[in-house]
C-alpha positions as CSV (number, residue, x, y, z in Angstrom):
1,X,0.0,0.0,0.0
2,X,1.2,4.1,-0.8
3,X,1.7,6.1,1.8
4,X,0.9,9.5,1.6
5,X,4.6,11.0,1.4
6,X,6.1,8.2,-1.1
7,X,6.9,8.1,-4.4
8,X,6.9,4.9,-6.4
9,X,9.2,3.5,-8.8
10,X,10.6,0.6,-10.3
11,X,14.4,-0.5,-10.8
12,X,15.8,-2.4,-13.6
13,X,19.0,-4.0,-13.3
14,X,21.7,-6.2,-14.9
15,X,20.2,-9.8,-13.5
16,X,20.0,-13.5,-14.7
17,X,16.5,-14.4,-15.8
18,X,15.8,-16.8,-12.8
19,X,16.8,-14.2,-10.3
20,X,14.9,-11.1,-9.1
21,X,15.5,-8.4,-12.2
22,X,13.2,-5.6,-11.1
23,X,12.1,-4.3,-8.4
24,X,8.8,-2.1,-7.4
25,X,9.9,0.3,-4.1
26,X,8.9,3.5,-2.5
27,X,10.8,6.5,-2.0
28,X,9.3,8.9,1.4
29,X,10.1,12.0,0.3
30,X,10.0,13.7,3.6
31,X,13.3,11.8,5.1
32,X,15.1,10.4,1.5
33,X,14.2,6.5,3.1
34,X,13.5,3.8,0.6
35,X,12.7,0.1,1.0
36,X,11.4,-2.5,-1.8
37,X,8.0,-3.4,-2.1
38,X,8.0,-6.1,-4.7
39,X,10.5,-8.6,-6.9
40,X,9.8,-9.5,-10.8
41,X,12.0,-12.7,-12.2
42,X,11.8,-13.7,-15.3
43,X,13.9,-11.3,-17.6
44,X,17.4,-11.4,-18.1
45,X,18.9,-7.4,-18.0
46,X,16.0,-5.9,-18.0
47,X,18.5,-2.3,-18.2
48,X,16.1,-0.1,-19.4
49,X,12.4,0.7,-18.4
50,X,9.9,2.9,-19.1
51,X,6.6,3.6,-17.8
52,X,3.4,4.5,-20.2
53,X,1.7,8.2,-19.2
54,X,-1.0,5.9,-16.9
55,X,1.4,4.0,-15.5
56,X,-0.4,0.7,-16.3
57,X,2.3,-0.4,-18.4
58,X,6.1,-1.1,-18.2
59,X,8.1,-1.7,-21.0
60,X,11.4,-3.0,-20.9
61,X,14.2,-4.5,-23.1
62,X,16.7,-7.4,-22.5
63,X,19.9,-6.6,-22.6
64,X,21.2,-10.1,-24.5
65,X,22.6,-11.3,-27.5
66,X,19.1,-12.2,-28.9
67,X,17.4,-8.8,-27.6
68,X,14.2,-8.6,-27.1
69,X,11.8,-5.9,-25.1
70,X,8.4,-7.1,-23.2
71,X,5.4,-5.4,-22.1
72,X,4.0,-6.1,-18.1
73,X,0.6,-4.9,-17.3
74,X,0.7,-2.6,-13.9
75,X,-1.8,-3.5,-11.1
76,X,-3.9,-1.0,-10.5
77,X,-4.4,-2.1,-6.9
78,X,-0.9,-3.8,-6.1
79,X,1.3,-2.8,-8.7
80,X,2.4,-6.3,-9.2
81,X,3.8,-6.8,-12.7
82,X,2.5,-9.2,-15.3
83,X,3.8,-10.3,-18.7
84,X,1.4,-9.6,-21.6
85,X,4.4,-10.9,-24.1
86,X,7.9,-10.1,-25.7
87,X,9.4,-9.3,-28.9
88,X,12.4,-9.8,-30.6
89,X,14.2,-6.8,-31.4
90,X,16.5,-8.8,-34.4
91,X,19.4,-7.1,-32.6
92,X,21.6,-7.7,-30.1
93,X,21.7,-5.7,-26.5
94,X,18.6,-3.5,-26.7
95,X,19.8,-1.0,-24.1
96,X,16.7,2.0,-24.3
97,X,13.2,2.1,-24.8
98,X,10.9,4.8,-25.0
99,X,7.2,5.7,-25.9
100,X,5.4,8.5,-28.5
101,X,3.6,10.6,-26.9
102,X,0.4,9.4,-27.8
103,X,1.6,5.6,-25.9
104,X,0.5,3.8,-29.4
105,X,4.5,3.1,-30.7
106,X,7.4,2.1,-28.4
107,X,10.7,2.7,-30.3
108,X,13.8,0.5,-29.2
109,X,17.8,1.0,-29.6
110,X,20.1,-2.0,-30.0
111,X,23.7,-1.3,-28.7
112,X,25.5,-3.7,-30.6
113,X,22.9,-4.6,-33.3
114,X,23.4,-0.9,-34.8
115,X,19.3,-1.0,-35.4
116,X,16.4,0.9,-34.2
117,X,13.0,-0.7,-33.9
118,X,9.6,0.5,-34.0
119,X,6.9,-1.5,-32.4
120,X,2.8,-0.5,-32.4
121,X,1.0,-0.8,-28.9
122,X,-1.8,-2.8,-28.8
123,X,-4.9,-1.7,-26.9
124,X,-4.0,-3.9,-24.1
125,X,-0.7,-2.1,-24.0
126,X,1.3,-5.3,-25.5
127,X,3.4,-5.0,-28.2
128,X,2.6,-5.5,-31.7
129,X,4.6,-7.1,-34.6
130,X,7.9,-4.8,-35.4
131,X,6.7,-1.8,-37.7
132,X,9.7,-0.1,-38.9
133,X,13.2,-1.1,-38.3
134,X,16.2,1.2,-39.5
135,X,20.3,-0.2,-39.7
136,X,23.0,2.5,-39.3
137,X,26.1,1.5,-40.9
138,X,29.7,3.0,-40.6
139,X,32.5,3.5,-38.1
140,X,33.5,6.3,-35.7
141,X,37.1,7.7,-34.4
142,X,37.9,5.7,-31.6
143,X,38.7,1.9,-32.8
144,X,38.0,0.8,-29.2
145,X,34.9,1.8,-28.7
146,X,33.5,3.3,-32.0
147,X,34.4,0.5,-34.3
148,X,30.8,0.2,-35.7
149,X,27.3,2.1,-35.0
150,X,26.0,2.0,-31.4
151,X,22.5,3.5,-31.0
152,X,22.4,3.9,-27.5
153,X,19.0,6.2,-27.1
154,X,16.1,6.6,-29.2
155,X,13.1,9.4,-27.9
156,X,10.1,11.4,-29.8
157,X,9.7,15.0,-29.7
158,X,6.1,16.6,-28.1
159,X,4.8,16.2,-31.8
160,X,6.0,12.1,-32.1
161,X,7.0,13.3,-35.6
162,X,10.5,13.5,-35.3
163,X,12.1,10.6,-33.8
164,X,16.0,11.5,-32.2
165,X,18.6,8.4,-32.0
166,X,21.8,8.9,-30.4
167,X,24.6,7.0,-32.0
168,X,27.4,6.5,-30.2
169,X,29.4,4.5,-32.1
170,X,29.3,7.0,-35.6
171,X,29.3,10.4,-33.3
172,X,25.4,11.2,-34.3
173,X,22.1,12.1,-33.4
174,X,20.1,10.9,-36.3
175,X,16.7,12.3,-37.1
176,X,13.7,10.5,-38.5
177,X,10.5,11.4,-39.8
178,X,7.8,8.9,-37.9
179,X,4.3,8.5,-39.5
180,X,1.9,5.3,-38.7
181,X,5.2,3.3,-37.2
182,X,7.4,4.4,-39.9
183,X,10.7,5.8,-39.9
184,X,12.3,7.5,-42.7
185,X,15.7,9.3,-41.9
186,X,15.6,13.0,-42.7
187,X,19.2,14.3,-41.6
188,X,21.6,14.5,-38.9
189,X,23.6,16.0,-36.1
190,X,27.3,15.6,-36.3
191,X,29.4,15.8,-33.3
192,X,32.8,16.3,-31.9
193,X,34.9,13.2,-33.1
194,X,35.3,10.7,-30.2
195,X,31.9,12.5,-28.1
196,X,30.0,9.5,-28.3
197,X,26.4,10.6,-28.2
198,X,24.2,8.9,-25.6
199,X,21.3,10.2,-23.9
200,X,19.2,13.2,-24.7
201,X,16.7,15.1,-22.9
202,X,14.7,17.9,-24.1
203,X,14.3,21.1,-22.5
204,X,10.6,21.7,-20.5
205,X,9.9,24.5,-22.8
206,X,10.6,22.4,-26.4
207,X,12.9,25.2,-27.4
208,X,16.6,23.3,-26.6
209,X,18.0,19.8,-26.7
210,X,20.5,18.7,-24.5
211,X,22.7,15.5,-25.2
212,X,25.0,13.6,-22.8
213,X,28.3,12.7,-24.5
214,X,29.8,9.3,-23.0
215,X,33.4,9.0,-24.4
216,X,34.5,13.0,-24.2
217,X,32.3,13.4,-20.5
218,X,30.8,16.3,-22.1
219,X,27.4,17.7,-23.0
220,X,25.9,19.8,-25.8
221,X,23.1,22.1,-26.2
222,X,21.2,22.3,-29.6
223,X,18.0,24.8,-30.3
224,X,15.2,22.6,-31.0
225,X,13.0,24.8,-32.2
226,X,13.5,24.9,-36.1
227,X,10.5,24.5,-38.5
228,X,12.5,22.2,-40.3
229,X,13.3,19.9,-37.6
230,X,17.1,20.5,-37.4
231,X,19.1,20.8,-34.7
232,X,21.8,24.1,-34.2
233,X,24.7,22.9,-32.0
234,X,25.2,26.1,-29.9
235,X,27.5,24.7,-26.7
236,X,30.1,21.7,-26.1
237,X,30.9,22.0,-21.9
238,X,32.7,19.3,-19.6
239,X,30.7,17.3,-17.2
240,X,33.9,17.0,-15.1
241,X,35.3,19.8,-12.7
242,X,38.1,21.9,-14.2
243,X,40.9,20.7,-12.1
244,X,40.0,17.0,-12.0
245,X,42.0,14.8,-14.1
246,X,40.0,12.3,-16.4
247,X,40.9,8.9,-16.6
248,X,40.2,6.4,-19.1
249,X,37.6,4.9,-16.5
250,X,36.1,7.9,-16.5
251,X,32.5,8.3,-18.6
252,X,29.1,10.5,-18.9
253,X,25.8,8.5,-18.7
254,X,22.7,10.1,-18.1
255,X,21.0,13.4,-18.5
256,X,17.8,15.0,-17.0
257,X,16.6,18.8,-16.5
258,X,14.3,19.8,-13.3
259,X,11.1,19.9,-13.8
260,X,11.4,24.0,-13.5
261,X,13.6,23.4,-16.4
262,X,15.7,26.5,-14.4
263,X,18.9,22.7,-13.9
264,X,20.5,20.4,-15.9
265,X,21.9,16.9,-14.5
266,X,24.4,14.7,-15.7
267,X,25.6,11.7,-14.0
268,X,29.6,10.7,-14.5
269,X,30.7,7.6,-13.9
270,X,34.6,7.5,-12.5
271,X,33.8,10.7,-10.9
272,X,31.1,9.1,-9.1
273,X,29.0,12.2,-9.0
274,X,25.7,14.1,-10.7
275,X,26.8,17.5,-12.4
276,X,24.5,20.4,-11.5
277,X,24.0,23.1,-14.3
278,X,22.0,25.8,-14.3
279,X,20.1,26.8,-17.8
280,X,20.2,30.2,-18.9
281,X,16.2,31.1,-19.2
282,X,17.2,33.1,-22.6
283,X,19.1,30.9,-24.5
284,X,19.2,27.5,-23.1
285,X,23.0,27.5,-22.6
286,X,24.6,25.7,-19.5
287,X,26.9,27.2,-16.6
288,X,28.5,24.4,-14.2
289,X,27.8,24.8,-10.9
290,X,28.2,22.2,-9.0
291,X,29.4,18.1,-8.5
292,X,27.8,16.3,-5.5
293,X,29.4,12.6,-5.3
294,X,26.4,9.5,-5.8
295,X,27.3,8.0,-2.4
296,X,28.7,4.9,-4.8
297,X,30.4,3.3,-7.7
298,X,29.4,4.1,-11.4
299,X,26.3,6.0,-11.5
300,X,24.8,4.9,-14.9
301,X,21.1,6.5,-14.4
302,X,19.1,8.4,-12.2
303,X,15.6,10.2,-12.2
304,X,13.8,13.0,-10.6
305,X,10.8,13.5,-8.8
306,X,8.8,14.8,-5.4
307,X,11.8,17.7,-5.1
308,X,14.2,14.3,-5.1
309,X,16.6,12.9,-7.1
310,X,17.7,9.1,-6.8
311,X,20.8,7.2,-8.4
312,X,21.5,4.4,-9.4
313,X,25.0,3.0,-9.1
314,X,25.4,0.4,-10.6
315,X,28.7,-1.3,-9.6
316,X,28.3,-0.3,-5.4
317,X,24.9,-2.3,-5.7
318,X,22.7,0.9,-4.2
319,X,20.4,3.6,-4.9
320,X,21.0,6.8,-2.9
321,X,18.6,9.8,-2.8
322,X,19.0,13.7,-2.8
323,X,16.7,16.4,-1.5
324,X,17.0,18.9,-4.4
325,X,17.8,22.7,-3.0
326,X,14.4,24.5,-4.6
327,X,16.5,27.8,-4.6
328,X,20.0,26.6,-6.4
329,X,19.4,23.8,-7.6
330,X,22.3,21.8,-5.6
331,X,21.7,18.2,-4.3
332,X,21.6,17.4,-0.5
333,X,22.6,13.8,0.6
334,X,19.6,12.2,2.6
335,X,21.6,10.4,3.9
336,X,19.7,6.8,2.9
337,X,20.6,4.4,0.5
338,X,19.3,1.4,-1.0
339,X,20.9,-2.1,-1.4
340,X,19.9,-3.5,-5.3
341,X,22.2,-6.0,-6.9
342,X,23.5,-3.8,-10.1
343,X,21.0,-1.1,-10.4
344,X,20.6,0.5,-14.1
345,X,17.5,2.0,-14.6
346,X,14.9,3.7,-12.4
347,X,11.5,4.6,-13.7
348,X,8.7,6.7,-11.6
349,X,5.7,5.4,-11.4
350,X,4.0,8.6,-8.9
């Protein structure tokens, strides 16, 4: 049962199919405390999830050789999951799923595969049979980690038009036109050789995009707000504090702004920490503020929500959770933390 102070939300983590992959818990938002609620077996790496807009579905892929992304029905009453079916994504470690905005296509992004699916929701909120499917092809700069394309991301814009991968592997964000589960490539973003390209998040307002660059531990800000569709780079800027001394360990991951939309996040991994920027109101553009250290090892997501911000670090086995300063924008440690065997992914469910 909710309390009245708690936020739910699931975890997906990097599991074996027999053992517990994701977990259902509760976040009280008045002290930072957390404890789980519920366990789902059954899925092998379940390291991306996503939530429809009612919250009475949960899509998630499979991180595997044979990828694949299933559908669970939410109980309304307990919140238990349960499977309504799978499908195979005909490419290997699926690592991001996402929804149009209208929750009738979920798009998927396969890591090593170098494809992007698109799948049509059934009324049920199942999957239907794959309706577009697009293979990027070429190489990037770096031979160890850009030797072929890596679509690590995949979102819609407010419309569901324009469809944004991030490749990691070919140092892009490709655009697509979507109509009726289609995809037809329009153009591209090129960026810095060696950036890597991996998350993106949209500012509240529509006007700026903002993408997390793995390899370089930077992010860039592009106008979003062109007729045409195309993006304007306007701002490359370090995740990493100006005196701190990157190592090869060291890499960006994921990227959220407040709900305000007045801070940018970015988690680095290495550092350990979330990067605070604030936006600029009139142009979108990004000043550092501020590093607070994850309370763990290799922070690979995190997500916002009730004035708190929870990651997930993956290699310390815990989730730890931050009060967010209204005012500035900086994170305060709680002081709690929450023991989950390789945590990846964290999706709010209220």
């Amino acid at each position: 049962m909710k309390r009245s102070d708690e936020v739910l939300f699931y975890i997906g983590t990097y599991s074996p199919e027999e053992q517990p992959s994701i977990y259902f818990c509760g976040l009280n938002t008045g002290n930072g405390e957390m404890r789980i609620i519920q366990q789902t077996s059954g899925i092998e790496n379940p390291s991306y999830i996503t939530l429809n807009r009612a919250g009475n579905v949960l899509y998630a892929v499979s991180e595997k050789e044979a990828g694949e992304v299933s559908a669970y029905s939410v109980d309304p009453g307990t919140n238990k999951l349960s499977m309504l079916g799978a499908r195979r994504t005909e490419g290997g470690a699926p690592c991001y799923v996402s929804i149009s905005p209208e929750g009738d296509y979920v798009f998927v992004s396969n890591y090593s595969g170098g494809n992007v699916n698109a799948f049509p929701v059934n009324e049920d909120g199942s999957l239907g049979e794959m309706s577009s499917q697009v293979l990027h092809a070429g190489k990037g700069f770096r031979e160890d980690r850009q030797e072929a394309p890596h679509p690590h991301s995949v979102i819609s814009d407010a419309s569901g038009k324009r469809v944004l991968v991030c490749d990691l592997g070919l140092d892009r964000i490709m655009l697509y036109r979507h109509e009726d589960g289609k995809l037809t490539r329009y153009g591209e973003v090129v960026l810095p050789d060696g950036s890597g390209p991996r998350h993106l998040a949209f500012h509240p307002s529509g006007k700026w995009l903002y993408c997390v660059n793995e390899l370089n531990c930077t992010v860039s800000v592009l106008g979003a707000g062109e007729p045409s569709g195309n993006l304007e780079v306007r701002q490359h800027l370090s995740t990493l504090p100006e005196q701190y001394g990157a190592g090869s360990d060291d890499t960006a991951a994921d990227i959220h702004t407040s709900p305000c939309g007045r801070f940018l996040y970015v988690s680095n991994r290495g550092h350990d920490s979330i990067a605070l920027f604030h936006v600029d109101k009139g142009t979108g553009l990004l000043k550092a503020m501020d590093w607070q250290s994850t309370g763990g090892h290799t922070p690979r997501n995190f997500a916002i929500a009730g004035g708190m911000l929870l990651a997930a670090n993956q290699n310390s086995g815990n989730i730890t959770s931050f009060t967010i300063d209204s005012e500035n924008g900086r994170l305060i440690p709680t002081g709690n933390e929450l023991e989950v065997p390789k945590p990846v992914c964290i999706a709010i469910l209220s």
